[in-house]
C-alpha positions as CSV (number, residue, x, y, z in Angstrom):
1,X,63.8,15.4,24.4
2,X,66.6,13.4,23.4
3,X,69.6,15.4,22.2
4,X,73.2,14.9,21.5
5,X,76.2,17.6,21.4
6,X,79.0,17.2,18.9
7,X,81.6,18.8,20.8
8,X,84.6,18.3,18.4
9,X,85.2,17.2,14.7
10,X,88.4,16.8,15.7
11,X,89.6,12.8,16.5
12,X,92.4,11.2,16.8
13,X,91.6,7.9,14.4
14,X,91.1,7.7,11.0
15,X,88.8,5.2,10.8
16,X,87.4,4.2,7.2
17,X,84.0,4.5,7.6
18,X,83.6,7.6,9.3
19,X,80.4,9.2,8.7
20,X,81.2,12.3,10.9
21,X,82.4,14.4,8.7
22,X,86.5,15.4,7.8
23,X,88.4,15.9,10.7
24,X,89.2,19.7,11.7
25,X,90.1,21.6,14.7
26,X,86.3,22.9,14.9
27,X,85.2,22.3,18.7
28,X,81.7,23.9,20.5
29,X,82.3,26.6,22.6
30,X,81.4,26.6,26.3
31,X,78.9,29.4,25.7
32,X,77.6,27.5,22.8
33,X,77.2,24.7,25.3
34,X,75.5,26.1,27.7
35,X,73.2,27.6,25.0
36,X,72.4,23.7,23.7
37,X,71.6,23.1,26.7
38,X,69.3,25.6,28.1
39,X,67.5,25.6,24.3
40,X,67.0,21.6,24.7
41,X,65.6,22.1,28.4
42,X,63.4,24.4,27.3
43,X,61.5,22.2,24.4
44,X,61.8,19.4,27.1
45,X,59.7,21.5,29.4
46,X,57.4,22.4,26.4
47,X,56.8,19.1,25.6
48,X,56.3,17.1,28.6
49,X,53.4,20.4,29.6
50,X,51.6,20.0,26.4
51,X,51.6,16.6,26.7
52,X,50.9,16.3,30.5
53,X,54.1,13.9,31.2
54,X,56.7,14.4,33.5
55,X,59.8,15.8,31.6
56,X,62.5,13.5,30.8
57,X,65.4,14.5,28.5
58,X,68.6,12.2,27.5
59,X,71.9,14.1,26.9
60,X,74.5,12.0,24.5
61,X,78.2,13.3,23.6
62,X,79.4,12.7,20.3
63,X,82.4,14.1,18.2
64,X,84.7,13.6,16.6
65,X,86.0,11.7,20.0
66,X,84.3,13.7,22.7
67,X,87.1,12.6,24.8
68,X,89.6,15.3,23.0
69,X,87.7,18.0,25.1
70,X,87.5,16.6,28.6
71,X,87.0,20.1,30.4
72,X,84.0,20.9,28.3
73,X,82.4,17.7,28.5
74,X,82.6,17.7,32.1
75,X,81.4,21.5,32.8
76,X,78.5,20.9,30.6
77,X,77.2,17.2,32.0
78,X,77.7,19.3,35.3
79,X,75.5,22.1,34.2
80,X,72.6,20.2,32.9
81,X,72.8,18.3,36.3
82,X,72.2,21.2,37.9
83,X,69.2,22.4,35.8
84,X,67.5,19.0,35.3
85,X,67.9,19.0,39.3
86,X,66.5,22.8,39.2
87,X,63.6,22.1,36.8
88,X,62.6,18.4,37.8
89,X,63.8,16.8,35.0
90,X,64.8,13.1,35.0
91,X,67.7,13.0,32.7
92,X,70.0,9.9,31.0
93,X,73.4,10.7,29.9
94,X,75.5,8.9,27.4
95,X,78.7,9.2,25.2
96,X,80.4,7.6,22.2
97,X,83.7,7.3,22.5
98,X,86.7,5.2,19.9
99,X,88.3,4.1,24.2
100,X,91.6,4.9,23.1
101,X,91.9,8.3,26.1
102,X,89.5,6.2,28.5
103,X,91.7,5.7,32.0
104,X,90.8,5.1,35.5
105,X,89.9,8.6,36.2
106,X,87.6,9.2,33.3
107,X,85.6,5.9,34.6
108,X,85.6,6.9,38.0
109,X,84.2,10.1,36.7
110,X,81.3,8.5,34.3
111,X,80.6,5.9,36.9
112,X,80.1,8.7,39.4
113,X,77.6,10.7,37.1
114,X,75.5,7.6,35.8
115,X,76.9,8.0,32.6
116,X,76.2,4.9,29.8
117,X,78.7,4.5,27.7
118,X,78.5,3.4,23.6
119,X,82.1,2.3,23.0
120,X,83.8,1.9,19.4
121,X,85.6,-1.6,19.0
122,X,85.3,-3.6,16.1
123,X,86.0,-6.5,17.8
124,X,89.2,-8.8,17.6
125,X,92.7,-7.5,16.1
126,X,91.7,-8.7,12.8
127,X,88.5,-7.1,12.4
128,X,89.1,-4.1,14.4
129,X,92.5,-2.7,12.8
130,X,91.4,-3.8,9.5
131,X,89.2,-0.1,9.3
132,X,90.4,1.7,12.2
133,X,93.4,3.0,12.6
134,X,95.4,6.3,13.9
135,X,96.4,8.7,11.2
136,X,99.4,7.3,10.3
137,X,97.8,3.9,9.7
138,X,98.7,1.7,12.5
139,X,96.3,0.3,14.1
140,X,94.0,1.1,17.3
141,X,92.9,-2.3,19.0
142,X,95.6,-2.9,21.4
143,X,95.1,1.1,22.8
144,X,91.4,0.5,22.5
145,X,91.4,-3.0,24.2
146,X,93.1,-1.6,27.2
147,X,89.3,-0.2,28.5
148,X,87.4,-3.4,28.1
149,X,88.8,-4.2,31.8
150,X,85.8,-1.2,32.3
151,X,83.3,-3.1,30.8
152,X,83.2,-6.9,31.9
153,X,80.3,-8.9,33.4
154,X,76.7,-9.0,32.9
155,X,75.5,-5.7,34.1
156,X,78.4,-2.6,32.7
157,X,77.6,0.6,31.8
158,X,78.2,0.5,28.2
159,X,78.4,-1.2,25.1
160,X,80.3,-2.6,22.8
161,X,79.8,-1.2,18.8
162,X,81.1,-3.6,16.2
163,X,80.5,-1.9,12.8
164,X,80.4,-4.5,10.0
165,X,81.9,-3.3,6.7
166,X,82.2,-5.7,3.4
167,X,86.1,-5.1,4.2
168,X,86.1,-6.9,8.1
169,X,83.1,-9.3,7.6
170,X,85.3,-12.0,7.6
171,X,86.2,-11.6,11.5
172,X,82.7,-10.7,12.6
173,X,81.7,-14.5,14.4
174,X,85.5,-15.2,15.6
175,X,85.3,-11.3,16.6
176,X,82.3,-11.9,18.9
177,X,83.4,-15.3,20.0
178,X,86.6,-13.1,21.3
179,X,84.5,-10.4,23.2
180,X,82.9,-13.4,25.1
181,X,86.0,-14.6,26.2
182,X,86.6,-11.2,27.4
183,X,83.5,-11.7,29.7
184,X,82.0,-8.9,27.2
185,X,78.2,-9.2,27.7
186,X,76.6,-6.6,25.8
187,X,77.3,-5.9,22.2
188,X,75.6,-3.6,19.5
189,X,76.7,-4.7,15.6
190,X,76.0,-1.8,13.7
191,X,76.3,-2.5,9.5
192,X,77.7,-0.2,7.7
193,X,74.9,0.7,5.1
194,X,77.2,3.6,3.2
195,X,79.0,1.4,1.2
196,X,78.1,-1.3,-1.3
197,X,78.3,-5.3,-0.5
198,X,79.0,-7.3,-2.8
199,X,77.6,-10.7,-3.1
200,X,80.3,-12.7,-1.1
201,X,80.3,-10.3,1.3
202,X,76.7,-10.6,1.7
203,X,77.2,-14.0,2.2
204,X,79.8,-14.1,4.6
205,X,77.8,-11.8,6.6
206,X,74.9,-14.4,6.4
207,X,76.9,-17.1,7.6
208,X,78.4,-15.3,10.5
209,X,75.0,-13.9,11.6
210,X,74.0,-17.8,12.1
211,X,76.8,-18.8,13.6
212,X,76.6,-15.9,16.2
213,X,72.8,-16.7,17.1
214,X,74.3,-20.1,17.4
215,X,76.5,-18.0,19.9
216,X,73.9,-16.4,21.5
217,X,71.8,-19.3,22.6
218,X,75.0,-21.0,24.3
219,X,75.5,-18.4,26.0
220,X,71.3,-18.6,27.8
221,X,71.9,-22.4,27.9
222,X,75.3,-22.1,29.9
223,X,73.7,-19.2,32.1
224,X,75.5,-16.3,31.2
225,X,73.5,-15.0,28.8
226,X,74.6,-12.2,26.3
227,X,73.0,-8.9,25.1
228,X,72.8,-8.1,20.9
229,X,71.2,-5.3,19.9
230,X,70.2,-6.9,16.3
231,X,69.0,-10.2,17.8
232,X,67.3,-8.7,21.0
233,X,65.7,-6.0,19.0
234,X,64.2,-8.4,16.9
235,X,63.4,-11.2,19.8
236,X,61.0,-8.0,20.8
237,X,59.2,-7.1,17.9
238,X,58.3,-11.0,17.3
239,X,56.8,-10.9,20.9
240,X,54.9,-6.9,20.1
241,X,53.9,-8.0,16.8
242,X,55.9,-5.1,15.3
243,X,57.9,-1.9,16.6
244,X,56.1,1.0,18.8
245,X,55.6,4.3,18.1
246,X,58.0,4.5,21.3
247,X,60.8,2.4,20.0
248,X,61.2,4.1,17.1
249,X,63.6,7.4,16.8
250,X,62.3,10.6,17.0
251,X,64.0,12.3,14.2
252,X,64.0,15.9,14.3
253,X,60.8,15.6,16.8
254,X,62.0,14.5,20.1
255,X,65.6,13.8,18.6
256,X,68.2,15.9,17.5
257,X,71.7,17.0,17.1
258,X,73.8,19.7,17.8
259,X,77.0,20.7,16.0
260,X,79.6,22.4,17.5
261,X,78.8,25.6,15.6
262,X,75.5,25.9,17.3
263,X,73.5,24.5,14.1
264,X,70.8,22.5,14.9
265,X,70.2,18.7,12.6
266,X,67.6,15.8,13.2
267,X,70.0,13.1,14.3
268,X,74.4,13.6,14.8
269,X,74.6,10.9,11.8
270,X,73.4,14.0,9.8
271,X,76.0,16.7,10.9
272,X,78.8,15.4,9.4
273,X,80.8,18.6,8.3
274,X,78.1,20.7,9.7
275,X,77.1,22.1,6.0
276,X,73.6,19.8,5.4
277,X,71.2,23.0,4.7
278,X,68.6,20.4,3.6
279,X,68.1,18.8,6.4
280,X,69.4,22.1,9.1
281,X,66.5,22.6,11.4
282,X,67.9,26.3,12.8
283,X,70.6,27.2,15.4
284,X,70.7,27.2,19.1
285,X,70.7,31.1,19.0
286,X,67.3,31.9,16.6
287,X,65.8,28.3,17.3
288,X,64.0,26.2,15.1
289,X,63.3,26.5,11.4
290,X,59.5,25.5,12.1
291,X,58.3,24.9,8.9
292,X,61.1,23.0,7.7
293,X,61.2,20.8,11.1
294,X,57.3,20.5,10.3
295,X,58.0,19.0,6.5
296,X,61.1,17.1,7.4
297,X,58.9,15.5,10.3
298,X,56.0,14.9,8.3
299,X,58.0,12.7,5.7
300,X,59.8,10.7,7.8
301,X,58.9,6.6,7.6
302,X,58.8,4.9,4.2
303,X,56.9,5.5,1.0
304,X,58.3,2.4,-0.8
305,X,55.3,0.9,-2.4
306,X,56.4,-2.9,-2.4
307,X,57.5,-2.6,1.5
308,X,53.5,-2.5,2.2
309,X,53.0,-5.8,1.2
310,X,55.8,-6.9,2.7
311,X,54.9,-9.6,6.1
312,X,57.9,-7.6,7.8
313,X,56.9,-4.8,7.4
314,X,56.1,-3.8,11.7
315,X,59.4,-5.5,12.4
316,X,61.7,-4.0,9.8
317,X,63.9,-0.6,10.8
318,X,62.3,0.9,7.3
319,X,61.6,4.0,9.3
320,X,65.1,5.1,10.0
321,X,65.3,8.1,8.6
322,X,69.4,8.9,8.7
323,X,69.8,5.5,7.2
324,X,67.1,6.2,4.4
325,X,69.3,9.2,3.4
326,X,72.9,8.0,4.0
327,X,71.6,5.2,1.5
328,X,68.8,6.9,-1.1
329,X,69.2,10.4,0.0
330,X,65.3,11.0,0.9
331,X,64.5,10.2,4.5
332,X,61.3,8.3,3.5
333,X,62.8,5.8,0.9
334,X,64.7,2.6,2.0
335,X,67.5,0.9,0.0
336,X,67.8,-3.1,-0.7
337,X,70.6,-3.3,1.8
338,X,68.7,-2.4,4.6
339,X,66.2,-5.0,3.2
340,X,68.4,-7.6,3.0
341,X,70.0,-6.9,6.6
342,X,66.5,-6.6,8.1
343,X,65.1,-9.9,6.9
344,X,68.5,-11.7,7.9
345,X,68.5,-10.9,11.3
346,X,64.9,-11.3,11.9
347,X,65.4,-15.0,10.8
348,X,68.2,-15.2,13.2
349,X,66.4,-13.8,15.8
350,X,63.1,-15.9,15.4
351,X,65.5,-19.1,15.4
352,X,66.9,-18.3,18.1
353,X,64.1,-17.2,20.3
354,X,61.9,-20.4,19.3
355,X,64.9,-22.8,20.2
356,X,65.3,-20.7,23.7
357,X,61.4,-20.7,23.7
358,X,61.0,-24.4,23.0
359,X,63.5,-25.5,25.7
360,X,61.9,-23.1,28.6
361,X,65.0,-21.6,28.5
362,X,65.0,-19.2,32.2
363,X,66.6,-16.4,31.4
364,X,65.5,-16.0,28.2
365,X,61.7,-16.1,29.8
366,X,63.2,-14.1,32.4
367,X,63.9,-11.5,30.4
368,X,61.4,-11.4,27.4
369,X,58.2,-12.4,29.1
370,X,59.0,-11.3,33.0
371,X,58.2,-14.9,33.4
């Protein structure tokens, strides 16, 4: 089981398009911790016996900035070491983090525990301070920046996370341009799909999406190739003829989130201020609302008649089921933005994995065909 502790909803930006909720003192106690935990173990266990696998479980910190409790993010990584070493269970551990309160000793630390790291940074100055900032507006990229010198080179433990808002679009291709010079190698552009585009935004967007594929095949023809979620993602579901049951999130199945209250939600984009009763699947202490988790479960996907017909269809991210509700408020209806972002980058990504394709490119064979 995949499963994610919100440890704080306190942080110390105040970034624009925060979708986790207003900011409060409200942290998770170490009891309630320990609870998560033990409660996500235990379905882990369940489910790799019923299902005859060998147990695996992924462990992600969110906030809030997880950073703001150090102590308790430490104690509890240490304790589900210790019982995923007790009960044989092989176990991944991330954390998203804004980088501002990221030093040498933290890295040491997450290098030391196989940590992987998702790491907030909108890219250059421009694009970056533009919508994230510290409460009193200035902004956070030169404190941010200081932890790229963490991250450089082909192989790092983490990624970057450029969100792209109608408000910094402008600086997305010059943004990523930037992160290459930084010898940044692997970068995740995440749209912001809670706020309406307009039209020139839309096509700003389209034109820096081009010019980074344009990007992204330089960098395989000058051999130091680069790692985007959107085009990568993408690249794969051309070569698999769609997505996997496996590549797709388990919402509320093999995925959830847990608040620091102890309240239990199908993905962290859904706690927010902790007060969704819709979509609450129980708490840690009386475990899960089964019938609910049963209906929410059995809706997920997409029940948008004219997306059936649609040649897409396998290769389009229809099926998220936090961004189906952020944007329509039902988990199983899809909204025109997502359309229009899907069919953009899959036109990116099929140019640029027929031009890589075409010229026998190495890497790229390498590393989409384990040729």
């Amino acid at each position: 089981m995949d499963f994610t502790l919100c440890l704080t909803h306190a942080c110390n930006l105040r970034c624009d398009y925060c979708y986790a909720g207003e900011k409060s003192n409200k942290r998770m106690a170490w009891d309630t911790a320990r609870q998560a935990i033990d409660f996500a173990f235990h379905h882990t266990l369940r489910r790799a016996e019923l299902h005859g696998n060998s147990p695996t479980a992924q462990i992600g910190y969110f906030g809030g900035e997880p950073l703001l409790e150090w102590p308790l993010l430490m104690q509890s990584a240490e304790y589900a070491l210790t019982l995923a070493a007790r009960d044989g269970i092989a176990l991944k551990k991330t954390v998203t983090t804004n980088m501002t309160l990221l030093d040498e000793e933290k890295m040491a630390w997450f290098r030391a525990h196989d940590f992987y790291l998702g790491l907030s940074l909108d890219g250059n100055a421009a694009m970056h301070d533009t919508l994230r900032h510290f409460p009193d507006g200035t902004g956070s990229h030169a404190t941010a920046a200081r932890a790229l010198r963490f991250f450089r080179g082909p192989q790092p433990s983490g990624e970057i996370i450029l969100v792209v808002d109608p408000r910094n679009v402008a600086h997305l291709a010059e943004s990523v341009e930037w992160l290459l010079s930084e010898d940044i190698r692997n970068i995740a552009l995440n749209p912001n799909f809670y706020i309406e585009w307009p039209e020139p935004a839309l096509n700003t967007w389209q034109e820096a999406s081009e010019r980074i594929g344009d990007l992204y095949i330089d960098t395989y023809r000058t051999g130091k190739p680069i790692r985007i979620n959107v085009i990568d993602g993408k690249i794969r579901t051309r070569i698999k003829d769609g997505y996997a049951p496996c590549d797709k999130c388990g919402f509320g199945e093999n995925e959830i989130a847990i608040a620091a209250s102890g309240n239990i939600y199908p993905c962290e984009r859904i706690v927010g201020n902790d007060t969704n009763e819709e979509l609450r699947l129980g708490t840690i202490i009386t475990g899960f609302d089964s019938a609910k988790r049963s209906q929410i479960v059995a809706c997920r996907g997409n029940v948008i008649k004219e997306c059936r017909n649609c040649p897409l269809r396998e290769r389009c991210m229809n099926w998220c089921s936090c961004i189906n509700y952020a944007t329509t408020g039902a988990i199983n209806r899809v909204d025109g933005l997502v359309c229009h972002h899907e069919r953009m980058v899959i036109g990116v990504a099929d140019r640029v994995g027929s031009t890589l394709f075409a010229e026998s490119n190495p890497a790229f064979l390498a590393r989409f065909y384990g040729a």
